[in-house]
MITOR-284805 format. One line per field, with one value per residue (C-alpha): residue number from 1; residue in one letter; chain; x negated, y, z negated. Coordinates in Angstrom, 2 decimals, padded with zeros to 5 digits. Example, Ala and Ser with C-alpha at 12.3 -4.5 7.8 and 13.67 -1.06 7.14 Angstrom:
REM MITOR-284805
nr c(1 | 2)
rest c(A | S)
kette c(A | A)
px c(-012.30 | -013.67)
py c(-004.50 | -001.06)
pz c(-007.80 | -007.14)
END
This chain:
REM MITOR-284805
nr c(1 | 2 | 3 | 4 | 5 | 6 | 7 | 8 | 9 | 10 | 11 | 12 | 13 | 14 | 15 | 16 | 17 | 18 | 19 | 20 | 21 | 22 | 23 | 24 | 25 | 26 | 27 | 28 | 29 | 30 | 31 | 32 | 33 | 34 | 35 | 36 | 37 | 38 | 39 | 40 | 41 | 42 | 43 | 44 | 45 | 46 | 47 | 48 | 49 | 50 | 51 | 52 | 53 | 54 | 55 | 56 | 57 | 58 | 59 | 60 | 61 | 62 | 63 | 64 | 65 | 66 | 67 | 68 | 69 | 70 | 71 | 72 | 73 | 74 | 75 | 76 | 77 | 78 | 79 | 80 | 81 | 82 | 83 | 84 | 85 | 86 | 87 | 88 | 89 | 90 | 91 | 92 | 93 | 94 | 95 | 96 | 97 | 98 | 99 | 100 | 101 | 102 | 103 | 104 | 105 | 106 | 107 | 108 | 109 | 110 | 111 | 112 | 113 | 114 | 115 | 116 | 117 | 118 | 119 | 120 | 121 | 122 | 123 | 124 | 125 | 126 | 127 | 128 | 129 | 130 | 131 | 132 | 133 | 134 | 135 | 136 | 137 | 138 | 139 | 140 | 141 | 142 | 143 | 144 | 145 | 146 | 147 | 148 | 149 | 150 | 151 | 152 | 153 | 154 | 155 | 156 | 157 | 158 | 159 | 160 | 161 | 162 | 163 | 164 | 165 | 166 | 167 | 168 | 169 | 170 | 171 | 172 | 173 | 174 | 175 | 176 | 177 | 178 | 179 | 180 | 181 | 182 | 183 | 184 | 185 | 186 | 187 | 188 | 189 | 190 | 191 | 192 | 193 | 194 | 195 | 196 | 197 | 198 | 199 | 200 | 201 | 202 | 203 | 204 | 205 | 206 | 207 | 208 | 209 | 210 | 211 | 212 | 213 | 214 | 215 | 216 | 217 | 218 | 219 | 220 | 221 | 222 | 223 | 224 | 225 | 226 | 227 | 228 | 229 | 230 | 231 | 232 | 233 | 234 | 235 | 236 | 237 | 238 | 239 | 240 | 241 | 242 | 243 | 244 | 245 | 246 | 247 | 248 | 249 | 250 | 251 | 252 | 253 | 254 | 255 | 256 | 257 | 258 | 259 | 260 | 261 | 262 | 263 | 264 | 265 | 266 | 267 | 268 | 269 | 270 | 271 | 272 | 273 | 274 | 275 | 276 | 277 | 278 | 279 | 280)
rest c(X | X | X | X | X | X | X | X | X | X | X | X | X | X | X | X | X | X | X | X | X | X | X | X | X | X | X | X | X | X | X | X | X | X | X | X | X | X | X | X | X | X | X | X | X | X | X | X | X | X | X | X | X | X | X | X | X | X | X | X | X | X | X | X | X | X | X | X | X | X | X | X | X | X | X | X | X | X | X | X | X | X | X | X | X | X | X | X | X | X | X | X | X | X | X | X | X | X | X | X | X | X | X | X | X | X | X | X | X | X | X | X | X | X | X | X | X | X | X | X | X | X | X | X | X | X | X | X | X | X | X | X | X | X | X | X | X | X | X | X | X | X | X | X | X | X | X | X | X | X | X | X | X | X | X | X | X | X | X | X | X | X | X | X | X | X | X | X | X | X | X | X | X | X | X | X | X | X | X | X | X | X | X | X | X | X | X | X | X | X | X | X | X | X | X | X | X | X | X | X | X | X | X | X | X | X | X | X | X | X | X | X | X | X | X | X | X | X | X | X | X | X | X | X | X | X | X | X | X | X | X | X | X | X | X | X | X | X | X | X | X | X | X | X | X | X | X | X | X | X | X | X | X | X | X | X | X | X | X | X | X | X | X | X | X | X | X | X | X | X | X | X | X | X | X | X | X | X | X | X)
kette c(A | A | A | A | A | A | A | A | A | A | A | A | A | A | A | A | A | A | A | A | A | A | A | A | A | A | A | A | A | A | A | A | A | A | A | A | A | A | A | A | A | A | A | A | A | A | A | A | A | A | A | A | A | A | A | A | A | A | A | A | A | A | A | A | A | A | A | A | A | A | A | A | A | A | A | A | A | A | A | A | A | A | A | A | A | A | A | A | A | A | A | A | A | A | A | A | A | A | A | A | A | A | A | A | A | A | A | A | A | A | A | A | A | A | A | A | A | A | A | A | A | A | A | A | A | A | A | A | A | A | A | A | A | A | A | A | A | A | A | A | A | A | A | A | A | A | A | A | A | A | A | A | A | A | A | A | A | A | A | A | A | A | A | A | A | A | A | A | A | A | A | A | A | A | A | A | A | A | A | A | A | A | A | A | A | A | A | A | A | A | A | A | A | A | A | A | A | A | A | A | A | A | A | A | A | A | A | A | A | A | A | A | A | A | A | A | A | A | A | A | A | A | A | A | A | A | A | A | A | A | A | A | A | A | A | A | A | A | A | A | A | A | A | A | A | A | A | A | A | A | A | A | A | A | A | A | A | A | A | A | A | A | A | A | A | A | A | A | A | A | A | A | A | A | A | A | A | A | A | A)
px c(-082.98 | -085.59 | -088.47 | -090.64 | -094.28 | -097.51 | -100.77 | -103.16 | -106.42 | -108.60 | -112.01 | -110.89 | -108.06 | -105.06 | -101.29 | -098.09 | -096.33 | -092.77 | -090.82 | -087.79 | -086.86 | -083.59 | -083.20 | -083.94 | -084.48 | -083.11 | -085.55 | -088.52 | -090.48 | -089.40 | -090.37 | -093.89 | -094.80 | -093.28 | -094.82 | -098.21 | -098.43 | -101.74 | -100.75 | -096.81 | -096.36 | -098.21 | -101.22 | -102.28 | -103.14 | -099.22 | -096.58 | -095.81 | -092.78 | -092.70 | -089.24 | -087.49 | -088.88 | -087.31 | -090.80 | -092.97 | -093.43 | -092.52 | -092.86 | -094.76 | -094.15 | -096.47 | -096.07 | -098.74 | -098.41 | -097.44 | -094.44 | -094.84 | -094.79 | -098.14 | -098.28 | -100.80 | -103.19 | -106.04 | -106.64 | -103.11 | -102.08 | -105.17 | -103.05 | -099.68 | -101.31 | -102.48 | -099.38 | -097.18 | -099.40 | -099.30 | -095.65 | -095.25 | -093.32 | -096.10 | -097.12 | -100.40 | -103.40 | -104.26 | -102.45 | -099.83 | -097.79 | -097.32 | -095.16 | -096.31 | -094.89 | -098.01 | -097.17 | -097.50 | -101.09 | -102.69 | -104.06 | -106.38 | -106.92 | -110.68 | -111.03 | -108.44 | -109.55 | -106.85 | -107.19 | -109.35 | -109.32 | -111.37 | -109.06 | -109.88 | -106.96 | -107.03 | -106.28 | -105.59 | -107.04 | -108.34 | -107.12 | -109.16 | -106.63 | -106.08 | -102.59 | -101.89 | -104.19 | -102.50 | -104.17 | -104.30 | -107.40 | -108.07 | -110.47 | -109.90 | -111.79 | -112.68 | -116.44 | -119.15 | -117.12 | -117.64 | -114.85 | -114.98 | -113.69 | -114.32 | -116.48 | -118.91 | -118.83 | -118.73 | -119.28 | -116.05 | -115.11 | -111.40 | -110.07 | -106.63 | -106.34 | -101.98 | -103.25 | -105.28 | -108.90 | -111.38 | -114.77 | -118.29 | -121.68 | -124.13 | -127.21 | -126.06 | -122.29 | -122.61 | -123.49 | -120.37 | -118.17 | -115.16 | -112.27 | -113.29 | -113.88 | -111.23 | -108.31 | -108.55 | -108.97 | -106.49 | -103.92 | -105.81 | -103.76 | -105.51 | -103.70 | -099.89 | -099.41 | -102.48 | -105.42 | -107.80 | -111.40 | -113.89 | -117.37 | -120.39 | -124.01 | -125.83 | -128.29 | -129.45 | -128.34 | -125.80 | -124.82 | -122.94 | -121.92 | -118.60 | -116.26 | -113.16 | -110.37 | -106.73 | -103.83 | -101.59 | -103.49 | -106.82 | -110.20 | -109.93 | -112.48 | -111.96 | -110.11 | -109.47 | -108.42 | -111.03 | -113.85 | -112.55 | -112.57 | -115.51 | -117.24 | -115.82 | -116.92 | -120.56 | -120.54 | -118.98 | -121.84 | -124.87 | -124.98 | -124.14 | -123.63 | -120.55 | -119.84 | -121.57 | -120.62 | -121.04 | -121.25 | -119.63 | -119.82 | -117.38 | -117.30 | -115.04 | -116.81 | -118.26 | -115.75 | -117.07 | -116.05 | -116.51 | -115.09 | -114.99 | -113.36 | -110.78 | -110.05 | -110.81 | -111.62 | -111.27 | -113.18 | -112.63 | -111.49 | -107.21 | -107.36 | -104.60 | -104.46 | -101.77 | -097.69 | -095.41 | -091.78 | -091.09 | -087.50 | -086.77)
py c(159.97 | 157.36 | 157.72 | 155.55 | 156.08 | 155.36 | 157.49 | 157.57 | 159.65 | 160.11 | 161.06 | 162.32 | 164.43 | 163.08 | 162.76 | 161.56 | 159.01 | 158.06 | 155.38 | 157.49 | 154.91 | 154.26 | 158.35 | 161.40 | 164.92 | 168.29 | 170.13 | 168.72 | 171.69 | 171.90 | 168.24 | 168.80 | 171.42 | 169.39 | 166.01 | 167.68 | 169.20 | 167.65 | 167.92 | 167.58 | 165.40 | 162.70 | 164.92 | 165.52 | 167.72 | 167.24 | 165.12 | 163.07 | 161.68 | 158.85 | 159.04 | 156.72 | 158.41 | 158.08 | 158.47 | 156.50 | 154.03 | 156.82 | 160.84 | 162.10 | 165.17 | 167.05 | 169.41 | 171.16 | 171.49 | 174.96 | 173.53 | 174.66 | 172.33 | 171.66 | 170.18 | 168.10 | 166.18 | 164.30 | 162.60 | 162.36 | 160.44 | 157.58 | 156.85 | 156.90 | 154.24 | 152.48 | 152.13 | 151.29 | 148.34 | 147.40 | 147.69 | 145.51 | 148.09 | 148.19 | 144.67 | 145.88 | 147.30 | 149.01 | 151.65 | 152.72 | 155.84 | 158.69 | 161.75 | 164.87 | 168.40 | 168.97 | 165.70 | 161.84 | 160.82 | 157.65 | 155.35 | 152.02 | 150.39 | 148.75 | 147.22 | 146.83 | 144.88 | 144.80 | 148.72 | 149.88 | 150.59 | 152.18 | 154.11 | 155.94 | 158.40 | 159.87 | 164.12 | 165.00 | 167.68 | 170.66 | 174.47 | 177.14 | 179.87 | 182.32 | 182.53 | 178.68 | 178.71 | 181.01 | 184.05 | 188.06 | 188.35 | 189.88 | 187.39 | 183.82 | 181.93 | 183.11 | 181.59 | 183.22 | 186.38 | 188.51 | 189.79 | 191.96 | 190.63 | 191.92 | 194.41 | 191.93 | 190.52 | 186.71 | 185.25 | 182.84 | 180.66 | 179.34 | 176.15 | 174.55 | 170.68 | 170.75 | 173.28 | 176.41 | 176.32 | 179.29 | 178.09 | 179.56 | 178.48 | 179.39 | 178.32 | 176.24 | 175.50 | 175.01 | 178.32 | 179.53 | 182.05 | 179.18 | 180.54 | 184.53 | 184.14 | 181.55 | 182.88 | 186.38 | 184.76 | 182.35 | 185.08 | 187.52 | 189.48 | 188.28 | 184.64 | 185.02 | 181.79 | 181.30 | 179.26 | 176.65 | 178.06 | 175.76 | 176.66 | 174.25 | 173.89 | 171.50 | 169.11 | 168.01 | 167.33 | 164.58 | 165.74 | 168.72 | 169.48 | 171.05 | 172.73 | 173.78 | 175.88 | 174.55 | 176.78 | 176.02 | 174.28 | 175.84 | 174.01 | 170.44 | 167.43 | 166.61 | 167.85 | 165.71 | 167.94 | 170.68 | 167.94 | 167.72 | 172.14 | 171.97 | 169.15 | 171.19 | 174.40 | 173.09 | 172.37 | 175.19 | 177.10 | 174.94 | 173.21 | 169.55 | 168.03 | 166.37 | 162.88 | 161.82 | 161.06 | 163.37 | 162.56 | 165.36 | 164.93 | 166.45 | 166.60 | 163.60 | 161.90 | 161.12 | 161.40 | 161.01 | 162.92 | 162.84 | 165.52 | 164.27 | 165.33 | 162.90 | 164.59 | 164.16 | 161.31 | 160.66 | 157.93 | 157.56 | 155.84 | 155.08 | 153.94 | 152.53 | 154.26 | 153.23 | 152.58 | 153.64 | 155.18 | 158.52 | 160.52 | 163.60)
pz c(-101.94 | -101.65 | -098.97 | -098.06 | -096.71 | -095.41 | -096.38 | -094.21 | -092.56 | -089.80 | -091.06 | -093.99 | -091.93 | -094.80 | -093.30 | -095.08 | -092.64 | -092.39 | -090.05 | -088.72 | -086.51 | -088.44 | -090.09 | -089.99 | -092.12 | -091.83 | -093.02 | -092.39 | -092.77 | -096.42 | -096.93 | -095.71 | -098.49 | -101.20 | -100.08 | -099.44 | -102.28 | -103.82 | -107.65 | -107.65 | -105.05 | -102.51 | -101.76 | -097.93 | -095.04 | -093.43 | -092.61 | -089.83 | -088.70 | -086.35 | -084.32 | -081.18 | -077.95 | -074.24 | -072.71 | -075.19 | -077.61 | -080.08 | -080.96 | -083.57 | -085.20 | -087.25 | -089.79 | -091.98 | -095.76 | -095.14 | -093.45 | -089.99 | -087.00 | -085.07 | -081.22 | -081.53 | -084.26 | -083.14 | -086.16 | -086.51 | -083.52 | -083.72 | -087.08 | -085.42 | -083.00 | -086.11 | -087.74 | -084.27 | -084.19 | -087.52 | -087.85 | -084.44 | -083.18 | -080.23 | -079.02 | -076.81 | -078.31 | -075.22 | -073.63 | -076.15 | -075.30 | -078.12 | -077.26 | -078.76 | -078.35 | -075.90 | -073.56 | -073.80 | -074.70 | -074.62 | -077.42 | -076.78 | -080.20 | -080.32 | -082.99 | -085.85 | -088.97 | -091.71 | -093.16 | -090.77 | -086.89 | -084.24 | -081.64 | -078.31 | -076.96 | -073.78 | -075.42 | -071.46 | -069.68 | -071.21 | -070.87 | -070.83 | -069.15 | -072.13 | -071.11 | -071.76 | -074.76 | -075.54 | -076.10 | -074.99 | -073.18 | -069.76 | -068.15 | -066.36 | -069.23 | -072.71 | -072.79 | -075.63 | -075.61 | -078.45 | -080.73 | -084.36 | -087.26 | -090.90 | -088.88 | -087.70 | -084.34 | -083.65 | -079.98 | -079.38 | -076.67 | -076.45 | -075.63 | -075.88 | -076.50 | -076.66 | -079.62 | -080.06 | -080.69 | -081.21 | -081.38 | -083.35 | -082.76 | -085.40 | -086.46 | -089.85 | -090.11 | -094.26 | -094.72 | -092.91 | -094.23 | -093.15 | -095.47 | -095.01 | -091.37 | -090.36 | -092.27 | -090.42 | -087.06 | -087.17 | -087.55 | -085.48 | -083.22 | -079.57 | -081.07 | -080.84 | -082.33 | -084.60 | -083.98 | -085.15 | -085.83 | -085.39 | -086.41 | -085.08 | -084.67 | -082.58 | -083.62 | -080.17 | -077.09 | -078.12 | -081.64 | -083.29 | -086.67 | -087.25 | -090.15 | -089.45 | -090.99 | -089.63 | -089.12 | -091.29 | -093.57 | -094.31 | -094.19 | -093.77 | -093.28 | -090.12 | -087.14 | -083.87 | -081.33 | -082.82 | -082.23 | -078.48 | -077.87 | -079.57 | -077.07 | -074.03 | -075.65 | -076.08 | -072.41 | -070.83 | -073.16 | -071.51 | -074.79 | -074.33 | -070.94 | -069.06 | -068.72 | -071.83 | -075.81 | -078.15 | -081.71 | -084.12 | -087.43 | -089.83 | -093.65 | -093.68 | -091.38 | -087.34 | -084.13 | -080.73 | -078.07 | -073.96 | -071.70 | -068.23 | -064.99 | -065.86 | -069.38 | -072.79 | -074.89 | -078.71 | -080.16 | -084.07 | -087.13 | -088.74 | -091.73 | -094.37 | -097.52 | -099.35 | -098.60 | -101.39 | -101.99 | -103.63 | -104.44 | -103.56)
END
């Protein structure tokens, strides 16, 4: 059969798109790997699907090149938004509903100038329970907490943003041992269904460097939702304050974050690859 799709990224952070409006797949997850694939077939970080939703201007579904199914994409859903536009299946700019598998979030579109748009979502409220992270761990919040890995020890604090997020500060993110360190964590044992491993430094008060190594996919150039645990992490660790934007800059590129008593806002790029049509 015939598909046709829409490339496109977030800071770098690569998805293949498809319009399911009119069809679906039945095995999705095997789709994913062969579409992702970055020498035999489209090349990106996942696949998204964009289905009909009851609750929303449409679901997105996200799966990883390793085929399994994520919850939520930050990068992911400013190009959903993007594309509903676009495609004039959503007439607004502002307040566009999105169902994801962690709840209905919020796009406003800000600018939008042919390939390129700026797009705020509200990522909702953060969690910081390790039981709704999740995560084993016998304390109400998991904040600079040491754990051993490789048989060093690494001060984490966890966050959940609809996804898992384990966050590192260290004194110079390029440096990091992202692949030895990530891989192990992500599959660690206190994480009974994986985790994202973000590791960051800060800059100053209203910037922070981050790399990050994505369940599921491994380290990628950008991560939305990891940008978000890693604003609230800052904070809950004295590092950044409330209320105010934070600039995180990723190897693919800036996002800006503000964690607020209202939730968490995403500030950051969509932009328009390419649109093609492959068989399968």
């Amino acid at each position: 059969m015939k598909i046709k799709f829409t490339k496109m990224h977030g800071c770098g952070n690569d998805y293949i798109y498809i319009n399911c409006f009119n069809h679906g797949f039945e095995e999705p997850e095997k789709l994913s790997m062969n579409l992702s694939d970055r020498r035999y077939g489209i090349g990106g970080d996942g696949m998204i699907l964009i289905e009909p939703s009851e609750v929303a201007c449409a679901k997105m579904r996200i799966f990883n090149k390793d085929g399994s199914e994520g919850k939520m994409c930050g990068n992911g859903i400013r190009c959903v938004a993007k594309y509903l536009y676009d495609s004039g299946i959503s007439k607004v700019k502002k307040g566009i509903k999105i169902e994801t598998l962690s709840g209905v979030k919020t796009a406003d579109i800000l600018m939008n100038d042919g390939e390129e748009s700026v797009i705020k979502i509200h990522m909702g409220k953060e969690e910081l329970n390790p039981k709704r992270i999740p995560m084993i761990f016998d304390k109400e919040k998991v904040v600079n907490e040491p754990i051993t890995v490789n048989s060093e020890s690494y001060n984490i604090t966890c966050v959940s943003m609809g996804n898992p997020h384990c966050v590192i500060f260290c004194p110079e993110v390029y440096s990091a041992q992202v692949k030895e360190i990530g891989s192990k964590l992500s599959s660690h044992q206190i994480f009974p269904e994986g985790v994202n491993v973000e590791f960051v430094s800060k800059a100053d008060n209203e910037n922070l460097i981050m790399r990050v190594w994505e369940r599921g996919s491994g380290e990628t150039l950008a991560c939305g939702s990891g940008a978000c645990a890693s604003v609230v992490a800052a904070v809950e660790n004295g590092l950044c304050e409330k209320n105010k934007d934070i600039n995180v800059h990723l190897r693919g590129g800036k996002l800006i974050v503000n964690y607020s008593d209202e939730g968490v806002f995403l500030t950051g790029n969509a932009i328009k690859v390419f649109e093609g049509e492959i068989e399968v």
